[in-house]
C-alpha atoms as one frame of an Amber mdcrd trajectory, in Angstrom:
protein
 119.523 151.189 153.190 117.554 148.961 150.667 119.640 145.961 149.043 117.356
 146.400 146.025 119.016 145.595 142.648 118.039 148.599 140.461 118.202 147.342
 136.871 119.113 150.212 134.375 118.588 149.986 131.021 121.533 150.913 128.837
 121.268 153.142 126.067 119.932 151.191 122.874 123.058 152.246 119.831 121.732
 152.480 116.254 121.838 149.098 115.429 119.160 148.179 117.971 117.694 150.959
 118.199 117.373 150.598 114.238 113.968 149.211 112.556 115.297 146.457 110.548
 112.377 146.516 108.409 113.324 149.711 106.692 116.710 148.566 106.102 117.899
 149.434 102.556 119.912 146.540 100.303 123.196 148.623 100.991 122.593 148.990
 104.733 121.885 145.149 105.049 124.968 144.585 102.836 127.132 146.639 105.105
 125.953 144.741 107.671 126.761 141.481 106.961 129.978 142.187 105.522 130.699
 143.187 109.251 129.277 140.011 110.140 131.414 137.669 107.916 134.735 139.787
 108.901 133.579 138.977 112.869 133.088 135.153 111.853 136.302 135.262 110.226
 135.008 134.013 106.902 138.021 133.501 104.614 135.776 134.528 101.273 134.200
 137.666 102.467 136.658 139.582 100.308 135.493 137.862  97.225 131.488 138.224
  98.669 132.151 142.077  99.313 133.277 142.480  95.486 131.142 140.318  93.334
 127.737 141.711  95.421 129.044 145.211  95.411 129.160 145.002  91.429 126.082
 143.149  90.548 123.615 143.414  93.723 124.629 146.845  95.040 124.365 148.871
  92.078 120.508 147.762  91.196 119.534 146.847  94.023 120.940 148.545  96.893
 118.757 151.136  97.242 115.530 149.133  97.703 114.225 148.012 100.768 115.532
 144.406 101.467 112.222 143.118 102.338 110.496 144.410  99.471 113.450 142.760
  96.784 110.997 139.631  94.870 112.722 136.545  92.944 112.292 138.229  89.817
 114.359 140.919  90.838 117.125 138.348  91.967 116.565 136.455  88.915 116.576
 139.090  86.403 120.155 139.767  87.665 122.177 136.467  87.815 120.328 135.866
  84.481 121.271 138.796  82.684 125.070 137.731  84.733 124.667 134.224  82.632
 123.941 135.499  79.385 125.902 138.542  78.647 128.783 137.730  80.554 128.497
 134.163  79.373 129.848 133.228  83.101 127.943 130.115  84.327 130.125 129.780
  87.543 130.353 133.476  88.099 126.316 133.321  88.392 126.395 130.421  90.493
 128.531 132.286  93.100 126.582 134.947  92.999 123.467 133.254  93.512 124.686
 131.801  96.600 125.850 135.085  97.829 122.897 136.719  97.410 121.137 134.132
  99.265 123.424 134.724 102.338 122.881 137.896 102.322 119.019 137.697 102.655
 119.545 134.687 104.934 121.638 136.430 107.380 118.981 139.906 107.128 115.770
 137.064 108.185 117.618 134.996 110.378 119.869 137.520 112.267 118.006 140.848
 112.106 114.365 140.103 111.117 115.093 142.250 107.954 113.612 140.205 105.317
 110.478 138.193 105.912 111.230 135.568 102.747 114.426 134.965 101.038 113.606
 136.420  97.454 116.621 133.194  96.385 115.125 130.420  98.914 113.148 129.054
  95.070 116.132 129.875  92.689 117.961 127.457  91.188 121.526 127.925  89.959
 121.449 128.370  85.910 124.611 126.591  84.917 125.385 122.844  86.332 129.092
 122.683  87.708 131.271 120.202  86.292 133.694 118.324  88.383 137.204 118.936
  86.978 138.729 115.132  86.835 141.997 115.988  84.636 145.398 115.353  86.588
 148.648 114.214  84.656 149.960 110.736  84.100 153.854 110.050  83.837 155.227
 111.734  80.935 152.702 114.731  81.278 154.023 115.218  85.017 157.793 114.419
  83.001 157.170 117.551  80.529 155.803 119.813  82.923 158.822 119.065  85.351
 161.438 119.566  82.761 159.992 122.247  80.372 159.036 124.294  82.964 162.311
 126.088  82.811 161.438 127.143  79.081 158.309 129.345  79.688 158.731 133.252
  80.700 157.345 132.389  84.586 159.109 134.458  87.211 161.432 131.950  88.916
 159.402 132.125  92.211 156.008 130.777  90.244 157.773 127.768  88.579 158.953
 126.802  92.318 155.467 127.226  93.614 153.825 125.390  91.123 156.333 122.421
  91.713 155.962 122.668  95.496 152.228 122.250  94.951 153.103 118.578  93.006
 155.404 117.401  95.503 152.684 118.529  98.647 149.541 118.407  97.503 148.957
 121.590  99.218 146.318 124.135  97.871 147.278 127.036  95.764 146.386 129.246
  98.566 148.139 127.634 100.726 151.586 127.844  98.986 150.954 131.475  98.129
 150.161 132.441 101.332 153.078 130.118 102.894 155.485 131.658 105.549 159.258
 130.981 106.121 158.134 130.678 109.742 155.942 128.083 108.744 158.739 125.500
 107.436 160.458 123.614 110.059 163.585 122.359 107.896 165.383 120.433 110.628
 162.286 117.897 110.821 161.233 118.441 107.411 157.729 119.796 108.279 155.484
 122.249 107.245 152.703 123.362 109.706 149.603 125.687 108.157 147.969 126.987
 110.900 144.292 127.150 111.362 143.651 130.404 109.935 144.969 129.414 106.990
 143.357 126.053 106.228 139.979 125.472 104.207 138.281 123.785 107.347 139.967
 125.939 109.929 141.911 122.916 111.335 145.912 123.382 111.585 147.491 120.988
 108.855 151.024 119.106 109.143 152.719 118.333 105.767 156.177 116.174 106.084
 158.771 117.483 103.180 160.149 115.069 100.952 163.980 115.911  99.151 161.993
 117.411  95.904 159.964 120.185  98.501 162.908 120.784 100.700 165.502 121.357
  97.157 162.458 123.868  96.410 162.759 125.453  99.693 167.065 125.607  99.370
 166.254 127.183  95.849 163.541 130.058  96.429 165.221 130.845  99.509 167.752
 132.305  97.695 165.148 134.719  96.335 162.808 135.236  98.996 164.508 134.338
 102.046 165.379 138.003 103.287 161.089 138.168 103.355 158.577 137.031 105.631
 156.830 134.878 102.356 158.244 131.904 100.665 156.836 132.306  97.457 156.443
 136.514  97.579 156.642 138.811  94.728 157.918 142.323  93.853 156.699 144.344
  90.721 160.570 145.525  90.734 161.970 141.130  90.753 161.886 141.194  86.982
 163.613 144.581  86.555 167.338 145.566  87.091 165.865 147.777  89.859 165.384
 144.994  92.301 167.938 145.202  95.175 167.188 141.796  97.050 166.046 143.130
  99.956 162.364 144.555  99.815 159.723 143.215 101.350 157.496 141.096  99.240
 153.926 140.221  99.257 152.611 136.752  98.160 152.293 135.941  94.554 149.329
 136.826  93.662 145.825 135.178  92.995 145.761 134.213  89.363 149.610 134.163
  89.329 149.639 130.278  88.919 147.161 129.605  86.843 147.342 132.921  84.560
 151.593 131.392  84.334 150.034 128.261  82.843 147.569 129.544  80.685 150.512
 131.793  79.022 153.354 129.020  78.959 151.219 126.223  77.959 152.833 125.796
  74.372 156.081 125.592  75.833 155.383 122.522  78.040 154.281 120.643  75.149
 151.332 118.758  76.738 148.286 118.484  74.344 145.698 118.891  77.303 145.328
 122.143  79.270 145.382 121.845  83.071 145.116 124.270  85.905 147.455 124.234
  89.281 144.875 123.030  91.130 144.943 120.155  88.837 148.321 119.498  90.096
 147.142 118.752  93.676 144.974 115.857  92.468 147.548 114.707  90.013 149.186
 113.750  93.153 146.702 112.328  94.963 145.899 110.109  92.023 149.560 108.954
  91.972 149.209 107.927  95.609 146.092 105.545  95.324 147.023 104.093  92.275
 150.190 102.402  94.228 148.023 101.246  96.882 148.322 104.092  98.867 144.907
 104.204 100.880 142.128 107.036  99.759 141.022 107.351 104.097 145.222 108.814
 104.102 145.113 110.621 100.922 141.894 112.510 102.593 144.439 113.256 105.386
 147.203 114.525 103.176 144.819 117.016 101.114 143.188 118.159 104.611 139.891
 117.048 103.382 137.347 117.814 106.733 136.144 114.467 107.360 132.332 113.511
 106.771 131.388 110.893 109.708 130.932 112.147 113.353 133.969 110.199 114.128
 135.937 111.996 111.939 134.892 115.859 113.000 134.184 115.484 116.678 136.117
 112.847 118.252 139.354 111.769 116.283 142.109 114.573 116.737 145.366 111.921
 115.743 147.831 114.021 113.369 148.571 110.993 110.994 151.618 112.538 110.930
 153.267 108.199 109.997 150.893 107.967 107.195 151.120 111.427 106.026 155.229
 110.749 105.741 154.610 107.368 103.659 152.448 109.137 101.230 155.109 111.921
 100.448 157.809 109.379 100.589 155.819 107.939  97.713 155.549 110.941  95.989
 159.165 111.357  96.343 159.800 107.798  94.897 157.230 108.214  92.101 158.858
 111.696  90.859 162.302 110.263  91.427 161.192 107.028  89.155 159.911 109.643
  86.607 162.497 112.281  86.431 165.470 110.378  86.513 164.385 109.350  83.192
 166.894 109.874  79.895 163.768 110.503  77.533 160.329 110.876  77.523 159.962
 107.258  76.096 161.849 105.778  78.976 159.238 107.354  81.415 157.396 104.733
  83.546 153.359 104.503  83.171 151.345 104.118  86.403 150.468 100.535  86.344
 154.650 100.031  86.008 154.737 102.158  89.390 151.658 100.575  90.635 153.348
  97.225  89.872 156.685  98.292  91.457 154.864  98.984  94.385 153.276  96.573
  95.293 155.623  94.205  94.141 157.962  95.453  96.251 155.359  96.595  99.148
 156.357 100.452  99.429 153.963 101.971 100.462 154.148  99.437 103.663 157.921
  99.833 104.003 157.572 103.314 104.216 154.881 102.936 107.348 157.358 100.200
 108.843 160.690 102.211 108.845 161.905 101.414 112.435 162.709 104.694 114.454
 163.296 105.299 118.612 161.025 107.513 120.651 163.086 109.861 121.999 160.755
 110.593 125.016 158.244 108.342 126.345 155.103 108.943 128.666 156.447 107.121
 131.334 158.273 108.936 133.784 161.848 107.114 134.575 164.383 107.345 137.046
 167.049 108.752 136.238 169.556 106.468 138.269 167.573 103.756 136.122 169.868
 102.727 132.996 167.079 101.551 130.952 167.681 101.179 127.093 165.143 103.359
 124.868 162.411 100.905 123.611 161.959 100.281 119.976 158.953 100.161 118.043
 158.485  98.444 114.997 155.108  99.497 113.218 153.970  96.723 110.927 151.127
  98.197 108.347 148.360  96.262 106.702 146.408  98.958 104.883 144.420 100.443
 106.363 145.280  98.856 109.802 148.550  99.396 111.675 149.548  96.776 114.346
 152.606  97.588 116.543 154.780  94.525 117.540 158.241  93.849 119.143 157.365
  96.207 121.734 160.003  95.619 124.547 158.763  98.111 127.126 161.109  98.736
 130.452 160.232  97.011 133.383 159.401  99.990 135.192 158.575  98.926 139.572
């Protein structure tokens, strides 16, 4: 009997079998929607929607590789000027683009990217606004005043005292929240850059946590939402969903008057609000990066240094804890401290480095120790000079 290997070919299914170069607009946009669900893009929701109302409709029944830049252009254009939505036809410029990148690249679709030339039509500005003392005062105290469900003023407080993303806190679990050591872990699915993110708790997070719990905790979300919460038909026991998208900022946008700050801001604007506290007491920008979960830009950084921060993460919440505490515990908004008094009582005092020094035992060390051994548990005493950390009085057990 002959050992020969008989190769057999197996049958082709309709997407090889398929000639890419009569793919329609639609077909190709079917297809990479697949795609970005398989890659397990977090925005393919908001890609699906904004092509299927601008692209789709005009375009979708043309063959992709006959589609020219004027056909692309005549669309985000007429996006920009009737719509008046500068942003919106950014986006959708760089949607497009991935759509006809992904039908040349992947399936040989598209011989040129009708976008590769196009420029986006409206510059994006950098938002810079964050709050100084006695905005962060007013927003803290007159939030109880606006018409916000009670689980959207928490959420937009737990945002200050975190620095977490908007998403983030909408989308935040119960089994999340480790209260016994004051963490909160956001897995990788979850985060921007896909990596899992620790956040210590401070007192101001955790009172949040004691508060909405008394909402929420019979659900699986923190921060959820029922259409019956506001109505006398709410029983306390249905299973919410998360708050949704635009309930944060849409809150803010309604309430403004009632906080009686003269300059809009969004919730997002919170987050840097907080970072801005942090490295104006000294607090290192390399740690604030850490905080906000900010994918690192060196090779160092994304490939090789995997340490959780988790010391310098605590200090910069503690500080956060201290500057809100300084802040709120104020009689009036005149008594309110400004940032260089913080930034003064900082460093004056050296905070930021007594919260990195607090002295604590390691409850379980590396080395393996007899157990017939009485050996007392070494102490380490972690002695910061930003942004270095040298460890001294190290009194390790003489281990034969």
């Amino acid at each position: 009997m002959s050992n020969k290997v008989v190769r057999i070919r197996p049958q082709l299914d309709y997407k090889s079998s398929l000639n890419h170069k009569e793919l329609t607009v639609k077909e190709l946009f079917d297809l990479y929607i697949q795609y970005c669900k398989a890659k397990g893009e977090k925005a393919w929701k908001e890609k699906q929607r904004a092509l299927r109302k601008d692209i789709i409709p005009v375009l979708g029944p043309y063959k992709a590789n006959d589609v020219t830049l004027q056909d692309v252009a005549q669309i985000i254009n007429d996006v920009f000027m009737d719509r008046n939505a500068g942003i919106l036809s950014n986006r959708l410029l760089s949607y497009t683009r991935c759509l006809f990148k992904y039908g040349k690249n992947a399936l040989g679709a598209v011989e040129v990217n009708p976008c590769t030339d196009l420029e986006p039509l409206s510059r994006s500005n950098r938002r810079t606004r964050s709050l100084n003392s006695k905005e962060i005062y007013l927003f803290w105290n007159n939030l109880e005043k606006t018409r916000m469900t009670p689980v959207v003023k928490l959420a937009l407080k737990f945002m200050l005292c975190t620095l977490a993303r908007g998403i983030e806190v909408r989308y935040l679990e119960w089994s999340e929240i480790d209260l016994q050591d004051k963490t909160w872990i956001i897995p990788e699915h979850k985060t921007k850059n896909g990596t899992e993110h620790l956040i210590p708790l401070n007192s101001y997070a955790l009172e949040i946590l004691s508060h909405v719990k008394t909402l929420t905790g019979h659900s699986k979300h923190v921060f959820g939402w029922h259409k019956s919460m506001n109505t006398k038909c709410f029983m306390g026991h249905e299973e919410l969903a998360p708050i949704g998208k635009t309930a944060l900022s849409h809150g803010l946008h309604k309430n403004f008057d009632c906080l009686e700050i003269s300059q809009k801001f969004t919730p997002h604007d919170l987050r840097r609000t907080g970072a801005t506290m942090l490295t104006s007491v000294g607090y290192s920008k390399d740690w604030v990066s850490k905080l906000l979960n900010h994918s690192p830009s060196d090779v160092t950084g994304q490939i090789y240094d995997s340490f959780d921060y988790y010391e310098e993460k605590r200090a910069g919440i503690k500080s956060i804890e201290f500057i809100l505490g300084q802040i709120l515990d104020s009689n009036s908004l005149d008594e309110v401290p400004s940032r260089k008094f913080l930034r003064k009582e900082f460093f004056s005092k050296g905070l930021v480095q007594k919260f990195l020094t607090e002295t604590y035992k390691t409850e379980k060390d590396d080395l393996e120790i007899n157990k017939n051994q009485i050996i007392k548990s070494p102490i380490i005493e972690y002695h910061c000079i930003s942004p270095f950390i040298y460890k001294t009085n190290f009194n390790a057990p003489n281990i034969n």
